[in-house]
N, C-alpha and C positions, 0 to 999 in steps of 0.2 A: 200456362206453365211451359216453359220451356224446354226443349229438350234433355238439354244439359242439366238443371235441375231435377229432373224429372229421374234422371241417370242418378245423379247423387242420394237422392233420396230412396232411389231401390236399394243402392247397395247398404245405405243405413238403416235401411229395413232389415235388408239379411243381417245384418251383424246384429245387429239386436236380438235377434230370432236366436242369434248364434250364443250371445250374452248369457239368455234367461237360461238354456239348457245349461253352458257354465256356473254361472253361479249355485245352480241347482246342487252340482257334487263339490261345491265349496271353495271353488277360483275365487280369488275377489279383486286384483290387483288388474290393471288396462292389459300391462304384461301379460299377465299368467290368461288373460281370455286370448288375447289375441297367440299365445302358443299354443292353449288350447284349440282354440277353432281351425291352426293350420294342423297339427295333429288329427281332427276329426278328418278334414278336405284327403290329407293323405292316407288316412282307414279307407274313405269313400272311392279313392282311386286304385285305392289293391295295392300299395307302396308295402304296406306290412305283410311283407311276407312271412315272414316266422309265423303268425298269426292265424296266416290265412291255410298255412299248412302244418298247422296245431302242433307247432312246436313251442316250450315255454318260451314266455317273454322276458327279456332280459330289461329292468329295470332301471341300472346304470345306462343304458345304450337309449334308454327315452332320456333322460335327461341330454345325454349328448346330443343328441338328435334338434333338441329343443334349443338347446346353444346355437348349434351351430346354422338352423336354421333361422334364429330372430329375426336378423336382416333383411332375409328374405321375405317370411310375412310381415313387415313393414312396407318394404318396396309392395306386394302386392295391394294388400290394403288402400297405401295410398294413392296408386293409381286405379283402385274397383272406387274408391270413395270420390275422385278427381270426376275421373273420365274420361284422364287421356296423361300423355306420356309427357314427363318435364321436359323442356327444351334447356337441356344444358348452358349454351351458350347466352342464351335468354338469363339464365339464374346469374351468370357471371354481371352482365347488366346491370340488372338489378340490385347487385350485392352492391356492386360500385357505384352505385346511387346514393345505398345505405351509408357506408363507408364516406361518402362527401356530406351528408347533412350534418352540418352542426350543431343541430336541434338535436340529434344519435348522440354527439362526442358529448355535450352538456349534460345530458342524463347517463353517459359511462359515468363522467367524472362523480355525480352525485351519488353512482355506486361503488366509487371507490376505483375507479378505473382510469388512471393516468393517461396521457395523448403514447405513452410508449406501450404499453401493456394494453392497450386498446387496438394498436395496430397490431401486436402480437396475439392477441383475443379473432381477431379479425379475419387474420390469415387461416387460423382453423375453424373458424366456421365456414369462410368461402370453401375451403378445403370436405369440408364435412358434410355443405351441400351441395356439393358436386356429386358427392355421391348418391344419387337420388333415390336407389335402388333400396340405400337402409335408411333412409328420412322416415320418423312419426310422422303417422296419416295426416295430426293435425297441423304440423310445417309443410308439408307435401301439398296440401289443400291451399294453405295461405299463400306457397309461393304461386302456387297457380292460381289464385284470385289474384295476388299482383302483376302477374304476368300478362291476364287476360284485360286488366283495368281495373277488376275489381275492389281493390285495393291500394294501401299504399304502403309504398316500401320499409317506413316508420315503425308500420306494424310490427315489423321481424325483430324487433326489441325484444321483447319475453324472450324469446328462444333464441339471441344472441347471448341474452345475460344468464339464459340456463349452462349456454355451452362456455359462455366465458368460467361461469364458474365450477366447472368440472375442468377446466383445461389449468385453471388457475387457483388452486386449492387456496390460496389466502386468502381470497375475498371472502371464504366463510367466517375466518377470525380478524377480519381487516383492523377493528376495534383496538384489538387487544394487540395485537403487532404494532401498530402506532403506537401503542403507551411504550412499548419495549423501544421503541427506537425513539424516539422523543428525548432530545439532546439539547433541548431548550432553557435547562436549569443545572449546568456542570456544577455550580459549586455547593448542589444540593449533596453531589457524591462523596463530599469529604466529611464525616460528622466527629473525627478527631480534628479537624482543623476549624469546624465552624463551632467546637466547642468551647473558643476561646479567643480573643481579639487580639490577633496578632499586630506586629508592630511591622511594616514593610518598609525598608530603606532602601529607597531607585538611587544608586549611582552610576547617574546620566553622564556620558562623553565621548570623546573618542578616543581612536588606537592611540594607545601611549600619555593615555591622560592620568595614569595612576588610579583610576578606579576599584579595579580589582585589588589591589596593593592594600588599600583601605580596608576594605569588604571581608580580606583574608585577615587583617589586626584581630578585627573582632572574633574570626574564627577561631584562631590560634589562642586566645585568651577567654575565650570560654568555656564552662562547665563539661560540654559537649556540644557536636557539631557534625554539619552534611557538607560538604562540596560536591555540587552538582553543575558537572564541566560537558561541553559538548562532544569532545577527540580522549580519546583513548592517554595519548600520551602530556594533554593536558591533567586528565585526573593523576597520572603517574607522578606529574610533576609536582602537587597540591602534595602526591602521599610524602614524598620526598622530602618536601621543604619542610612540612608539618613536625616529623617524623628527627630532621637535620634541630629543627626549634624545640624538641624537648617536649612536644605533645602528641602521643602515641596515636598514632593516624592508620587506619587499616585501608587496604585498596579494595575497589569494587566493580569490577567492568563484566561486560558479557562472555568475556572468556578470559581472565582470569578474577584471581583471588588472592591477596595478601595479607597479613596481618604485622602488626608492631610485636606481639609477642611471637617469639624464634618458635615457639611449640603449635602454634594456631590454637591453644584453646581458651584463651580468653580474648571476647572481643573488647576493641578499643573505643572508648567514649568518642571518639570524632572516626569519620569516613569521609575518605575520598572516593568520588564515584563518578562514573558515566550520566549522566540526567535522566534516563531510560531506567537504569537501575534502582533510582532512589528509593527509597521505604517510605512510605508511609502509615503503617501502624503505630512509630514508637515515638513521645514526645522529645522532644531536644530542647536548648537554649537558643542556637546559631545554625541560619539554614543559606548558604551562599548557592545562587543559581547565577552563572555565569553566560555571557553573551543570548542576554534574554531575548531579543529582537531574534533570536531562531526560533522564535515563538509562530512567528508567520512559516516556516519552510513549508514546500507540499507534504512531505514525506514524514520527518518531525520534528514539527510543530509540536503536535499532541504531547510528547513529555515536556515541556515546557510550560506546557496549559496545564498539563498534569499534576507538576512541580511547586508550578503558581499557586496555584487554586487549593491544592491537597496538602503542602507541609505543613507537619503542626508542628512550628516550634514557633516559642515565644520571639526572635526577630527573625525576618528574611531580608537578607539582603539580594538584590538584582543589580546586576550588573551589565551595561549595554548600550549602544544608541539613543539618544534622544525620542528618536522617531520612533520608541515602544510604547514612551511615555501616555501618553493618553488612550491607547488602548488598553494598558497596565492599570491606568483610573477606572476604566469601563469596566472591566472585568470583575476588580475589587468593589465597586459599587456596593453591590447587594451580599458580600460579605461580613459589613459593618469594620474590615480591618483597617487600621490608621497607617496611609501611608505619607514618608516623608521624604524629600527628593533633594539631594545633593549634587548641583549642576558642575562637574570638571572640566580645565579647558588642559587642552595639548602641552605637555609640560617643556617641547624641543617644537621651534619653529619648522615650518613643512610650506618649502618655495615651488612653486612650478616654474620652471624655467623658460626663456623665451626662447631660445632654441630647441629646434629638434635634433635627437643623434645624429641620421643621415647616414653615418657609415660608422660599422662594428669598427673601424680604425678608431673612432671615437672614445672608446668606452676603456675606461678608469676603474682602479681600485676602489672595491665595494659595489660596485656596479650590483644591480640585477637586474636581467631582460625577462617581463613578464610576459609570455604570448601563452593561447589558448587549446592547443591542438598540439598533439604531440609530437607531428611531422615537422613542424616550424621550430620546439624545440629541439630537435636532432640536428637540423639544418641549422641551425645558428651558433649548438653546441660546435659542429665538424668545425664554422667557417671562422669562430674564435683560436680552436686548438691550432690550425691553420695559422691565424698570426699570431702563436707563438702563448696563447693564454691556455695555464690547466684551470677546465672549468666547473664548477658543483653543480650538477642538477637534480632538481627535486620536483616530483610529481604526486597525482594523487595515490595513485594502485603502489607507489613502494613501501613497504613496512616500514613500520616504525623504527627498526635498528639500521636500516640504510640508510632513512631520512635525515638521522640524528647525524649519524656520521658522515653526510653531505654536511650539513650543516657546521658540524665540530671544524671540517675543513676548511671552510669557508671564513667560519670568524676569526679563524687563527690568524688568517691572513698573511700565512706563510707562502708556499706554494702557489694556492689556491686561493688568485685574489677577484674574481667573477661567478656571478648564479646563473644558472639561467633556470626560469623556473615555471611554472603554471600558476594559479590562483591558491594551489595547494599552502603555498607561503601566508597567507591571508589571515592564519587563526594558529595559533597550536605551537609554531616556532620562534622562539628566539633567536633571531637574525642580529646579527653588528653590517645593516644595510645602509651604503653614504647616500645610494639615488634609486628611484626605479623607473623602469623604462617600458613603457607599455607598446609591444610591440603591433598589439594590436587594440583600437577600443572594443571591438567586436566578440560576441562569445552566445553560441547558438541561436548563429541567427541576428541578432541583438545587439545595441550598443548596451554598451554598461550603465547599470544605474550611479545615479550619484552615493548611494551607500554601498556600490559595489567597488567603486573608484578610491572613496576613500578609507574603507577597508584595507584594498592593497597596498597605497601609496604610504598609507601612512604606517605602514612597515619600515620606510625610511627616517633614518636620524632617530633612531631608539635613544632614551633617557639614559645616561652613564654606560654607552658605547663607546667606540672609537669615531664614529659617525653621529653628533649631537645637534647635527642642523642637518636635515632631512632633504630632498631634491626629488623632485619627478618632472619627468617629458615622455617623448614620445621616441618611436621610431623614426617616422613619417611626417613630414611636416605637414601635411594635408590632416594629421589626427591631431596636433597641439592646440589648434583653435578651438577645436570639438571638445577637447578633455578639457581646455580651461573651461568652457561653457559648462558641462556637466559639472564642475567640481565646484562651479559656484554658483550652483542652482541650492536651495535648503532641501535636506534630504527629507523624501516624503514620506509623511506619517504611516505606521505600519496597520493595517486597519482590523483586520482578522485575525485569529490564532487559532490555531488546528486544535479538532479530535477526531477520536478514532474509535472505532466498536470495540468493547472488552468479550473476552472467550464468554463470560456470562450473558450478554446480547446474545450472540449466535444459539448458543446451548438453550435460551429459551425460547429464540426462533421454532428449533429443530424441536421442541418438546410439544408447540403448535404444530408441525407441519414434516413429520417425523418421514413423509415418504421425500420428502426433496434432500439431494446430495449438498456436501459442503458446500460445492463453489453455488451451487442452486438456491443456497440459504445466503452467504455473503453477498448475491448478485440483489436479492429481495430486501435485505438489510439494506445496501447502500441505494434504492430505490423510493423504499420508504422513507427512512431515517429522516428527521426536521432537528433545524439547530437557530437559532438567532442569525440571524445572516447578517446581521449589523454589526457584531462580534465576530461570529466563529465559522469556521469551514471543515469538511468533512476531510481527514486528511488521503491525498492519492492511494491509492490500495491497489495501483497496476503490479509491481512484485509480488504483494502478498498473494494476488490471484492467478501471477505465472506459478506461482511453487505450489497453488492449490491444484491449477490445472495439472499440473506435472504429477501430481500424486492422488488424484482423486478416484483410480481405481485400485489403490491401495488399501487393505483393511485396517483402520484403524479408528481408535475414537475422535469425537469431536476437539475434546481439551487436546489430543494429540496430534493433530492433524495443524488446529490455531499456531499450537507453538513452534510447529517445525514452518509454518509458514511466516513467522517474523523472525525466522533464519537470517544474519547478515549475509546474503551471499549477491552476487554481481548475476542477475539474470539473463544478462546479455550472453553470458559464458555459456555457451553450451559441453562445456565440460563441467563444470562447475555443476549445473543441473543437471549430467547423468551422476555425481560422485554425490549430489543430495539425494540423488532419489535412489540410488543405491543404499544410503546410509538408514532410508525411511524404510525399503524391503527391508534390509537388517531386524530395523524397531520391529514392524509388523511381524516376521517370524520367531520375535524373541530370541535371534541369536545375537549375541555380543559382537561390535565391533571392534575388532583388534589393533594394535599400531600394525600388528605384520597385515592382515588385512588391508589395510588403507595403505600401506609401500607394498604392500602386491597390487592394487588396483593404479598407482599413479609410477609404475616401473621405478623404484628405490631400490640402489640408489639413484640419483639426477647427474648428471654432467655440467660443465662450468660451459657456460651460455657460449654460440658460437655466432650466432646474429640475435638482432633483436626479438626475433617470434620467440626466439628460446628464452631471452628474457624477460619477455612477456606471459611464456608457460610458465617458468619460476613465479612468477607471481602468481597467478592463480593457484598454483596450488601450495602456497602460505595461504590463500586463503582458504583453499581444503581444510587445512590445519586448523586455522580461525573455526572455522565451521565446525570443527570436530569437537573441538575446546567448550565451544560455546553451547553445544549441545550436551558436553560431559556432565553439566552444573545443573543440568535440566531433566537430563534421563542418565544417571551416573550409572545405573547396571548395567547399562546397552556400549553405554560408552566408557571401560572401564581405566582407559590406559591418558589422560592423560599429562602424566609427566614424562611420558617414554615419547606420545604428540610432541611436546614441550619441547623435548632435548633435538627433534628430529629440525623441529622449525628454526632454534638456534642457529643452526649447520645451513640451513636454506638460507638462511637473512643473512649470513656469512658470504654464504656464495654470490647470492645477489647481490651485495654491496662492492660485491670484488666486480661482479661485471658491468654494474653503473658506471664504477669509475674509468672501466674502460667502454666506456657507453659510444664513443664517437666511433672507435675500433667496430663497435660493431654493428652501428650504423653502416660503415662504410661497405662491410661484409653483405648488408642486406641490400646495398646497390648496385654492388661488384656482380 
């Protein structure tokens, strides 16, 4: 026998010795002997003093005693059981031996343990044996049989996947959190809509093919009806015309609310809405989902797929790209709903020109110059007013009442006979555009795709304009050759359409695993979560998890916490996120946010912009206002004021459209 043996087997002799008198007064757990017997060791050593000079014993103060020393009779233990002292740096070895078998990673995964969560498992256990001192005797023993040779590293599995699963509380209900995030059968979620075989009409085409024109007939003349638009002042536009034709059409957006009756208390048999908004509990006749091909976006996709999948009215009409079309079949597949497709072509021819601009001396009534970045439109806005042109520009962050009134300018084509504009032009405005001029093909990073190309372009030579033959070029003559290339390549098929977790996901997260915080549950959720990946994709949730971080030591519930985080607000803005996470202390202490609060927090009144930063603060805080609006509809007690919001933001979109039009003015101020 060997020494070393010889050593191990003493000390399992004491402790056994140690055991029987244990168990004798009723210990019975590894724990409770091993506190006991270092309890005895310290009677034996006269550590009890109270005891030893017959003063009572305080009860609570063994228990403490007993806490606070576990660690300690651990570490002893397993080095009386061993027989000698771990070599720290040795465990590190070791670990990372463990940590490279793949033989290890294959039997993680069979427990449910990812290659990401396995490295995060990993790190606290190397972490955990480092500390040697409070290691079970019998990991203490085993790392020192693999240290010695005795063993092999493989071993450390049991007590990897004990500590993975205390560090990792899911893995006990791994089962049951799969079936919760299991996104594999969307259009099992709609049982109003699969309770009947809907009639689906794709009219497939491009910008200015009259598609939508059609789509809305049927709206307009039936029983009742949804419009579901992507842009705010698209649905505005649906309520309007609805409304102009003699069919009481109500509005629906995330921060507001209108109705066709003057009083608001009867709603109207058709709605105009945002796609985000739509209803799904209540049957219809006529369900219009417009610019369906935003079915693919990262961000939303998901009300598209939602829209699709969930309307229950007897027809839907889609309206959109070609290139949706056959994901739009896959989807419907296992539906059973009849779809029929009516192909439109461009109803105003759309030439590309063989020339390139070359020089802003170039550019012509009706002109618009598309570039990407906002510095290049200031710069081109100055170098137009310069030779003598007043110019309209439109982007994405200005309100809707600026935009409009760039654009009113614009078609008038009095004054103001040149745009210069961003992508923002792309969807949503009615333009009278004779050309467009791409100032750049380029846009993050990236050339444009061919449905991003002819998205814009085909804003030119609108159907019964002033401009009914369309034209696009370039700036550059080094981009004309590249843009005719992209624009007649066939635009490619869209292959995916987004979804997104519902507050009901998370909430049953958090009912398994109630010690993990919000963003700790949406990070597990988009971890596990499985969907068809032939179809669908999980949609981006980087915002939704800034506004969770931004608020996650916030007191408040889970539904409440979900909904303030699909807040529309611009994360970038670091104003914008202290005046949200002001507004969520508000909720949390249940005191009401006020208009006078909100114009004490953003100094109201504002001043008329004197360079562009200030124009750019006007805008964000329209979007405070947005945010306040939007949130009134959701928690109305907290947020009680907003038509007094309403009248404030008039007066902002007022001032801001005064300082666009002198936009060049103060560009020049921001260079001076």
């Amino acid at each position: 026998m060997t020494p070393l043996l010889a050593t191990r087997l003493c000390s399992l002799t004491r402790l056994c010795s140690h055991s029987v008198t244990f168990k004798a007064v009723g210990l019975r757990s590894y724990d409770q002997i091993r506190l006991a017997g270092h309890a005895k060791l310290q009677n034996i050593k006269g550590t009890n003093k109270e005891k030893s000079e017959g003063k009572p014993e305080d009860p609570f103060e063994r228990l403490k005693a007993r806490r606070v020393d576990t660690e300690d009779i651990y570490g002893q233990l397993g080095e009386e059981i061993s027989g000698k002292k771990l070599d720290k740096q040795m465990i590190i070895v070791k670990l990372n031996d463990f940590y490279q078998l793949q033989s290890v990673r294959d039997l993680a995964k069979s427990h449910y343990i990812s290659e990401k969560l396995f490295a995060k498992a990993f790190i606290s256990f190397r972490r955990y044996c480092q500390k040697s001192e409070s290691l079970p005797p019998e990991l203490y023993a085993k790392l020192c049989d693999i240290i010695d040779g005795h063993g092999h590293v493989s071993d450390l599995f049991p007590y990897f996947l004990t500590h993975a699963r205390d560090c990792l509380p899911h893995l006990k209900c791994h089962e049951e959190l799969c079936k919760i995030s299991d996104l594999r059968l969307p259009h099992g979620w709609y049982p109003e809509a699969r309770a009947k075989v809907r009639k689906i009409i794709f009219h497939a085409g491009p910008t200015n093919s009259g598609k939508t024109y059609h789509a809305m007939e049927r709206f307009l003349k039936s029983g009742s009806g949804i419009y579901c638009g992507p842009l705010k002042m698209l649905a505005g536009e649906i309520y309007h015309k609805a409304n102009e034709h003699n069919t009481p059409c109500d509005l629906v957006t995330g921060e507001e609310r209108r109705f066709a009756d003057p009083d608001g208390h009867t709603k109207s048999e058709h709605v105009s809405c945002t796609v985000e908004m739509a209803q799904l509990d209540q049957p219809i006749d006529v369900a219009v989902i417009d610019e369906i091909q935003m079915i693919r976006d990262p961000s939303r996709g998901w009300a598209w797929t939602r829209a699709l999948l969930g309307m229950p009215a007897n027809e839907v009409h889609l309206c959109g790209e070609d290139a949706a079309l056959d994901l739009v079949k896959k989807i419907l597949e296992p539906t059973g709903d009849i779809l029929e497709v009516i192909h439109y072509k461009r109803l105003t021819p759309l030439i590309i020109e063989d020339k390139p601009l070359m020089s802003l001396k170039n550019i012509r009534s009706g002109d618009c110059i598309v570039c990407f970045n906002k510095d290049s439109l200031y710069q081109i806005s100055m170098e137009l007013e310069n030779l003598g042109h007043k110019v309209a520009v439109v982007y994405s962050t200005l309100p809707p009442g600026a935009k409009l009134a760039q654009c009113k300018k614009f078609n008038a084509l009095d004054e103001v006979k040149v745009m210069v504009a961003t992508d923002a032009i792309g969807m949503g405005l009615n333009l009278s555009i004779g050309r467009i001029i791409f100032y750049s093909l380029i846009k993050s990073h990236e050339y444009l795709s061919t449905s991003q190309c002819l998205q814009i372009a085909g804003r030119a030579g609108r159907y019964r304009t002033a401009h009914e033959t369309g034209y696009v070029t370039t700036y550059r003559a080094e981009d004309l050759k590249t843009l005719k290339t992209i624009m007649s390549h066939p635009v490619s098929s869209i292959e995916r359409a987004g979804l997104h977790p519902t507050v009901d996901d998370i909430e049953t997260f958090a009912y398994h695993l109630p010690q993990l915080d919000f963003v700790q549950l949406v990070d597990l959720y988009m971890e596990l979560c499985t969907c068809d990946s032939s179809a669908y994709f999980i949609s981006d949730m980087k915002s939704f998890k800034i506004l969770a971080e931004a608020i996650k030591h916030i007191n408040l519930s889970l539904r409440s916490k979900y909904t303030f985080c699909c807040a529309p607000i611009d994360v970038r803005s670091s104003f914008s996120i202290a005046m949200f996470t002001k507004f969520v202390r508000q909720f949390s202490a249940n005191q009401p946010v006020s208009a006078q609060f909100v114009t004490r927090s953003i100094n109201w009144p504002i001043k008329d912009p004197k360079k562009l930063k200030d124009l750019h603060h006007l805008e964000t805080i329209y979007d405070i206002f947005e945010l306040y609006l939007w949130l009134s509809y959701r928690f109305p007690d907290v947020f009680p004021e907003p038509d007094q919001i309403r009248a404030l933001q008039i007066e902002l979109d007022y001032t801001i459209s005064n300082g666009v039009a002198h936009i060049v003015q103060l560009a020049s101020q921001e260079r001076s």
